[in-house]
VOKOL-493870 format. One record per residue (C-alpha): residue number from 1; residue in three letters; z, x, y. Coordinates in nm, 2 decimals, padded with zeros to 4 digits. Layout:
! residues N
 resi resn     c3     c1     c2
  NUM  ALA      Z      X      Y
...
***
This chain:
! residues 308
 resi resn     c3     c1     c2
    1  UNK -01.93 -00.36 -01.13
    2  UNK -01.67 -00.15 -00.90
    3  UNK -01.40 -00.28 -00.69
    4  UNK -01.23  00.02 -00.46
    5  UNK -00.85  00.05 -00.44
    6  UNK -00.64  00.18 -00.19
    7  UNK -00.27  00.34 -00.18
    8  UNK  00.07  00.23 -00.05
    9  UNK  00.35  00.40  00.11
   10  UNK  00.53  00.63 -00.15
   11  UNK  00.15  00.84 -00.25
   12  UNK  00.27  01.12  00.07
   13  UNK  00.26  01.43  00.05
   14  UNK  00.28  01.73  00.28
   15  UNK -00.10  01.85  00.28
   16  UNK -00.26  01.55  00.18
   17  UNK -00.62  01.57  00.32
   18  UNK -00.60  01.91  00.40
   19  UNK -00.95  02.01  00.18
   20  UNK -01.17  01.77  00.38
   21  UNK -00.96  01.85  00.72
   22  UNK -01.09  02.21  00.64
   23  UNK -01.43  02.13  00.60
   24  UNK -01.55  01.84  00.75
   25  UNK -01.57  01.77  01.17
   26  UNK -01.58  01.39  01.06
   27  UNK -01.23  01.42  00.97
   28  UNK -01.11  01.66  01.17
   29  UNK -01.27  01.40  01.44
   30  UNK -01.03  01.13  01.32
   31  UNK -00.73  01.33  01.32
   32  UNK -00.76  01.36  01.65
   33  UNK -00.86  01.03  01.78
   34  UNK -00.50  00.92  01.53
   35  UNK -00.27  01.20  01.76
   36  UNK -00.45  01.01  02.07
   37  UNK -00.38  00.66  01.95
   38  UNK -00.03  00.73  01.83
   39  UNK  00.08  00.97  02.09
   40  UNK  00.23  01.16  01.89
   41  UNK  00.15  01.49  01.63
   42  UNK  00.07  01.27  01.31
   43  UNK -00.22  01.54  01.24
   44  UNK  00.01  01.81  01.21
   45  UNK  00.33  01.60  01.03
   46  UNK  00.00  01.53  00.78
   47  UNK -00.10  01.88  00.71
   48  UNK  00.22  02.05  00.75
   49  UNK  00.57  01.86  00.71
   50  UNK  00.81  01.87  00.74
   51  UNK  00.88  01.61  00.45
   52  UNK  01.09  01.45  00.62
   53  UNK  00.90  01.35  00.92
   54  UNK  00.61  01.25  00.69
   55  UNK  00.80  01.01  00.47
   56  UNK  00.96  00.81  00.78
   57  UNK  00.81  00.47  00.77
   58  UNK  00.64  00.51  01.15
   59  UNK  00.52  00.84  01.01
   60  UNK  00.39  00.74  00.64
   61  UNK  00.21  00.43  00.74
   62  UNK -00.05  00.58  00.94
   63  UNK -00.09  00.93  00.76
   64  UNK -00.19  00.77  00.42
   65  UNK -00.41  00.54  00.60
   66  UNK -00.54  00.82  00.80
   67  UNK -00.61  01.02  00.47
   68  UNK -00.77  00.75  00.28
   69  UNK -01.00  00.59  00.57
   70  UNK -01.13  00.99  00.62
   71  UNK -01.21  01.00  00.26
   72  UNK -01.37  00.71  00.25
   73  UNK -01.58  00.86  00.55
   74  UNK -01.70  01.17  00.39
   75  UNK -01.79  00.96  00.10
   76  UNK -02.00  00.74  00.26
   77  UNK -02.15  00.99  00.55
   78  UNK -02.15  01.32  00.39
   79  UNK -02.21  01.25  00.04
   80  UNK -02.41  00.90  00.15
   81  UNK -02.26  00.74 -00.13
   82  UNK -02.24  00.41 -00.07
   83  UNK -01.90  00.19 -00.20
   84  UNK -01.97 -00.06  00.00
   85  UNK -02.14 -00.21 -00.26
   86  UNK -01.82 -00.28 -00.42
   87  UNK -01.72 -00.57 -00.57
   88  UNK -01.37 -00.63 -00.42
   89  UNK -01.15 -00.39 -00.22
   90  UNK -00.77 -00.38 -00.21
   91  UNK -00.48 -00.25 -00.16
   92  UNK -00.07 -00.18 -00.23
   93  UNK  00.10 -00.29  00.06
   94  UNK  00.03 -00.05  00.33
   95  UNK -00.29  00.04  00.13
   96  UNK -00.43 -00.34  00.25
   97  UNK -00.52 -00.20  00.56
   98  UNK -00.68  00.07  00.46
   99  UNK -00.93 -00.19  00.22
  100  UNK -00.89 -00.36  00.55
  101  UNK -01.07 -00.09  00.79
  102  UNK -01.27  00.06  00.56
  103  UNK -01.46 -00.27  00.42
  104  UNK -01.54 -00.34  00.84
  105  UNK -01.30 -00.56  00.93
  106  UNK -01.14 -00.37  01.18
  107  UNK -01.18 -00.06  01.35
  108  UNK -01.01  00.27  01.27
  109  UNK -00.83  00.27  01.65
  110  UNK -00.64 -00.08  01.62
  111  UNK -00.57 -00.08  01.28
  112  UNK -00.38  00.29  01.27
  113  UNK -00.25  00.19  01.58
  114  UNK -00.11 -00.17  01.39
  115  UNK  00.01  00.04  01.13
  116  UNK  00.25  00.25  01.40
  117  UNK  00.39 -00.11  01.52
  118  UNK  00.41 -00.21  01.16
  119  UNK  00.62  00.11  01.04
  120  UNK  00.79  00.08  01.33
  121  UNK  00.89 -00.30  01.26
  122  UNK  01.00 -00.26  00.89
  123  UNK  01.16  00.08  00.97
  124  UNK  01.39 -00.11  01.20
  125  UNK  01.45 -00.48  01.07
  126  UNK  01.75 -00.35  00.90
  127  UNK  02.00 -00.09  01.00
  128  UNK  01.96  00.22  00.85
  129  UNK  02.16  00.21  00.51
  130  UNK  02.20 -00.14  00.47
  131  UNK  01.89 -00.22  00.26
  132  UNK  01.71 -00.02  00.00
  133  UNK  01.45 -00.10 -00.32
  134  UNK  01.54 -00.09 -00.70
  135  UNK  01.26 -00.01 -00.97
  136  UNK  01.34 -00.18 -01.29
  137  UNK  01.12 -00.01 -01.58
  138  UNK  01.08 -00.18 -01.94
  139  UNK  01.14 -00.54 -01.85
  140  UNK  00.88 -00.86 -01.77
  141  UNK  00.90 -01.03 -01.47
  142  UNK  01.04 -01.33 -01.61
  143  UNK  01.29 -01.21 -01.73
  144  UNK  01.37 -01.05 -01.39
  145  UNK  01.33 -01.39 -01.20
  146  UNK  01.63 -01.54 -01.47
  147  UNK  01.83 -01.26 -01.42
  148  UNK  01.83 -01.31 -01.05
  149  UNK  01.86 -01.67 -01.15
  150  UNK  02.18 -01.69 -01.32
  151  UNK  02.38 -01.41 -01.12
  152  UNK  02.25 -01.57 -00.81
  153  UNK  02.63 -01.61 -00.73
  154  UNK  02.72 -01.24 -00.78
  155  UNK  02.39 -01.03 -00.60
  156  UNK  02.12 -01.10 -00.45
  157  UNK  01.77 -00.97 -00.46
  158  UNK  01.41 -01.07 -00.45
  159  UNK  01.08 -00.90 -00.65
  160  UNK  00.94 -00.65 -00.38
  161  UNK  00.64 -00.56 -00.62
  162  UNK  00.51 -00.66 -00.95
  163  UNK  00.34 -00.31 -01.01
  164  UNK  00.28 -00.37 -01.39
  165  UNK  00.39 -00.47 -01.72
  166  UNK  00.73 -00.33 -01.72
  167  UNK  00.73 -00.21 -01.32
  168  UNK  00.90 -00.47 -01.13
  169  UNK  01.07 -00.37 -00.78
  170  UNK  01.32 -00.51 -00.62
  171  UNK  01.44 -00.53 -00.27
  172  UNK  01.78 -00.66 -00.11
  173  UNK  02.08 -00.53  00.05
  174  UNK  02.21 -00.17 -00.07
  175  UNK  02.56 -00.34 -00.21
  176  UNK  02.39 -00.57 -00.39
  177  UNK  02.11 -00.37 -00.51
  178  UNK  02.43 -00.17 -00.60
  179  UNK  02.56 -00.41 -00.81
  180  UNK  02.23 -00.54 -01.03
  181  UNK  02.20 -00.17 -01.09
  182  UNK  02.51 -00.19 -01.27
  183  UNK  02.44 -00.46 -01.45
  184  UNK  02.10 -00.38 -01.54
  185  UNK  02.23 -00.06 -01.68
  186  UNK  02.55 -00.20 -01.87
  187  UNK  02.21 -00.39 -02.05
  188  UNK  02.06 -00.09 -02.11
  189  UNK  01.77 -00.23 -01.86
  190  UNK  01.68  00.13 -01.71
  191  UNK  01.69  00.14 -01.28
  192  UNK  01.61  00.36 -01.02
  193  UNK  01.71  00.33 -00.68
  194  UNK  01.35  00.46 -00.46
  195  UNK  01.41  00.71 -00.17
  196  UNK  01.31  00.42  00.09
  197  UNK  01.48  00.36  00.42
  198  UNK  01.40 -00.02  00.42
  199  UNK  01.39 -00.33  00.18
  200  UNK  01.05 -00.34  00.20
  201  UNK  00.87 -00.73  00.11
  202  UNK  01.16 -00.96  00.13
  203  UNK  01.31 -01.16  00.35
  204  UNK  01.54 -00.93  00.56
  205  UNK  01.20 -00.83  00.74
  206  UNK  01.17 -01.14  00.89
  207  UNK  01.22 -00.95  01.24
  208  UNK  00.93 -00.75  01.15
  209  UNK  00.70 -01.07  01.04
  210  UNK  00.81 -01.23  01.41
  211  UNK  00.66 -00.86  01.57
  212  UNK  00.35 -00.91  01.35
  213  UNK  00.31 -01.24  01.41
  214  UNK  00.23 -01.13  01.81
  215  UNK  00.04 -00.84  01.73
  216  UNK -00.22 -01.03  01.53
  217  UNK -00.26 -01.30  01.80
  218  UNK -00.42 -01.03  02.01
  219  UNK -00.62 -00.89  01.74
  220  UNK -00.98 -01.00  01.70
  221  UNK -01.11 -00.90  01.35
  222  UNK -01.51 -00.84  01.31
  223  UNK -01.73 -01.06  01.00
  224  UNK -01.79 -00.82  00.68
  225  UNK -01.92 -00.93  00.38
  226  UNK -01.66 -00.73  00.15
  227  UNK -01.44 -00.99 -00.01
  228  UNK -01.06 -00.89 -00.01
  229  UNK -00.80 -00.92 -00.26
  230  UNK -00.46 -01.01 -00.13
  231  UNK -00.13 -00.92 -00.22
  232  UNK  00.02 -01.20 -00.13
  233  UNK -00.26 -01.45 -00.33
  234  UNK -00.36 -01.19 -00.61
  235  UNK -00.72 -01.37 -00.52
  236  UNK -01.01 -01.37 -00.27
  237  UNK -00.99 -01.37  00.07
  238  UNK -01.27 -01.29  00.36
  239  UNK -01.19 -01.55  00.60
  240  UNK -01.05 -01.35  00.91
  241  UNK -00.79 -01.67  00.97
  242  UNK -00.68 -01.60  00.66
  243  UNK -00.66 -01.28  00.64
  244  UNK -00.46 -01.26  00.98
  245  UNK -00.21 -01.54  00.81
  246  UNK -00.19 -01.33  00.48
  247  UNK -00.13 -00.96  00.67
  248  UNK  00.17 -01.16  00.86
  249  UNK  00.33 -01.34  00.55
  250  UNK  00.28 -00.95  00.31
  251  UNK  00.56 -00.82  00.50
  252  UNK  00.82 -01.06  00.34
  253  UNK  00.64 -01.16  00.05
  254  UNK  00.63 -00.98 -00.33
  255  UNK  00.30 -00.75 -00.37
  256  UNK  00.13 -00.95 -00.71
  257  UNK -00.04 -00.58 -00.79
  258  UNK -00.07 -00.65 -01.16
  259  UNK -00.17 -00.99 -01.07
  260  UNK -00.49 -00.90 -00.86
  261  UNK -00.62 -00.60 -01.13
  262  UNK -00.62 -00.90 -01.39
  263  UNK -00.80 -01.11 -01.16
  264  UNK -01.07 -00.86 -01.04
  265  UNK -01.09 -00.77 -01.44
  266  UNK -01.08 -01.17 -01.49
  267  UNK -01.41 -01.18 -01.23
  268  UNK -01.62 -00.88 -01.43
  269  UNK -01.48 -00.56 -01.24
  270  UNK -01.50 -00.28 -01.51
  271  UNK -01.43  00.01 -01.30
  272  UNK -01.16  00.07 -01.03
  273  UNK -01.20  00.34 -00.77
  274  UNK -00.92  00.46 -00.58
  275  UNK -00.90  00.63 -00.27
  276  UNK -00.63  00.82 -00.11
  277  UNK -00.34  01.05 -00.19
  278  UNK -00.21  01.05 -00.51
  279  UNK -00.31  00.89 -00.86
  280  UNK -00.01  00.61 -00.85
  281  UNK -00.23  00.30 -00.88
  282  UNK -00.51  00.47 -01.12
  283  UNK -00.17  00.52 -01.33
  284  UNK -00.08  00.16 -01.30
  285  UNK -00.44  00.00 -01.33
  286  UNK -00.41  00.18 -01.65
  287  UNK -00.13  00.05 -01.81
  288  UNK -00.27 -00.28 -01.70
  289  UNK -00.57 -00.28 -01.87
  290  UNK -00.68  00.09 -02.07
  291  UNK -01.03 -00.05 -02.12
  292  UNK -01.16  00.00 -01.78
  293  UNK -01.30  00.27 -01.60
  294  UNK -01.05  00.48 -01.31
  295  UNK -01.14  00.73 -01.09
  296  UNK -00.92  00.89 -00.85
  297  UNK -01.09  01.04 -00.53
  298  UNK -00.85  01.29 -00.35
  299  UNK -01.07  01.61 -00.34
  300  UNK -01.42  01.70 -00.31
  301  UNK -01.46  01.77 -00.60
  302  UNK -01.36  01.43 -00.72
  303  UNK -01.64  01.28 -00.48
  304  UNK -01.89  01.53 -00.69
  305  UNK -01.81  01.36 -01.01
  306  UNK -01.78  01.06 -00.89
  307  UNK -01.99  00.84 -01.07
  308  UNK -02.04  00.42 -01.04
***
């Protein structure tokens, strides 16, 4: 049993996609249905940079979803392979649409063209500067969570993600991320501040929730029968009201990654298959749990070996 994972901001690169761009009129297709819908170059801020463009939140939200969804295409159309068969799909973050789209539940049009509002949204919610995101490596989350706790007087900060054992991420303002850095590393609690220009999944994107909260009122969402994992729940979820609520209530709310990979474990999923640039959560599924099976599909010949 197979559930199919999907990548969050932070997996870009210059080039990503570039193999099956080359090769395949599929994706070349939906490159440039994505420079129609966005009005704007994405194809060639994809394939060739600069950097800088690509990793601006407007930019990077719909390039990695643009990458993964034309994988998941050639997978399914040119090497008729068939993952819908999966047992769960999900997603980091911005990755939740792209398990969104690709398991039917909304079209490739609206949802890269959510994803521009989105990026656009949490890009914005905070001026530039004044909010960041702090990785905390070697520590549980509980012991986080005191932390916070008991200094509640001196910083504040919330749990952005809760990647894996010993990969928590926080988000706040940059003085006080500032600050818990220092005394994080005066405990010798190891910290790195994340080249992000936004406090992604707490509560100072509350003007970006308000945004989403009107652009999913004039969304309609088609029936699939692919269940969902949510970030927000760690747990099931196919009921488009739901899922609507859900989307809305991620932007401000901690992504419970390690959470759902125990879960779909928990409900008999042995192999995880993830799709899109980068290996990030193939590396995190298996610090999770080493006993099931990963695959990372970012190349063709990834799709040849692919086997489920």
């Amino acid at each position: 049993m197979f559930s199919v994972i999907f990548p969050g901001q932070g997996s870009q690169i210059v080039g990503m996609g570039k193999e099956f761009y080359e090769k395949y009129d599929i994706v070349k297709k939906l490159f440039n249905e994505a420079d129609e819908v966005l009005e704007a170059n994405i194809s060639k801020i994809v394939l060739e940079g600069p950097k800088k463009d690509l990793d601006l939140t407007i930019n990077t939200q719909p390039a990695i979803f643009l990458v993964s969804y034309s994988i998941y295409q050639v997978i399914k159309n040119e090497f008729n392979i068939n993952l819908d068969e999966g047992k769960y799909f999900a997603g980091h973050s911005l990755g939740e649409y792209s398990a969104l789209s690709c398991a039917g539940y909304l079209d490739f049009h609206k949802t890269i063209k959510i994803l521009k509002t989105r990026g656009n949204a949490m890009q914005n919610s905070v001026p530039k500067g004044e909010g960041g995101m702090l990785a905390v490596l070697g520590i549980k989350i509980e012991n986080i969570e005191k932390i916070l706790k008991e200094n509640e007087n001196n910083f504040k900060a919330q749990i952005a993600n809760d990647n894996t054992e010993g990969q928590i991420v926080l988000s706040g303002r940059t003085k006080d991320l500032e600050l818990i850095s220092a005394f994080l590393k005066n405990e010798n609690i190891k910290n790195i501040k994340l080249p992000v220009s936004a406090p992604f999944h707490c509560d100072l994107m509350i003007k970006a929730t308000e945004i989403m909260k009107k652009e999913f009122d004039n969304i309609n969402f088609r029936e699939s029968n692919i269940t969902l994992i949510s970030n927000v729940t760690a747990d099931k979820v196919s009921n488009i009201d739901d899922l609507k609520k859900l989307l809305v209530s991620q932007i401000e709310k901690k992504v419970r990654w390690r959470e759902s990979i125990i879960n779909m474990i928990k409900y008999g999923v042995g192999q995880f298959i993830e799709i899109g640039p980068g290996k990030v959560l193939s590396g995190l599924v298996k610090r999770i749990d080493k006993n099931v099976k990963i695959t990372s599909i970012n190349s063709e010949s990834d799709i040849k070996s692919l086997r489920i």
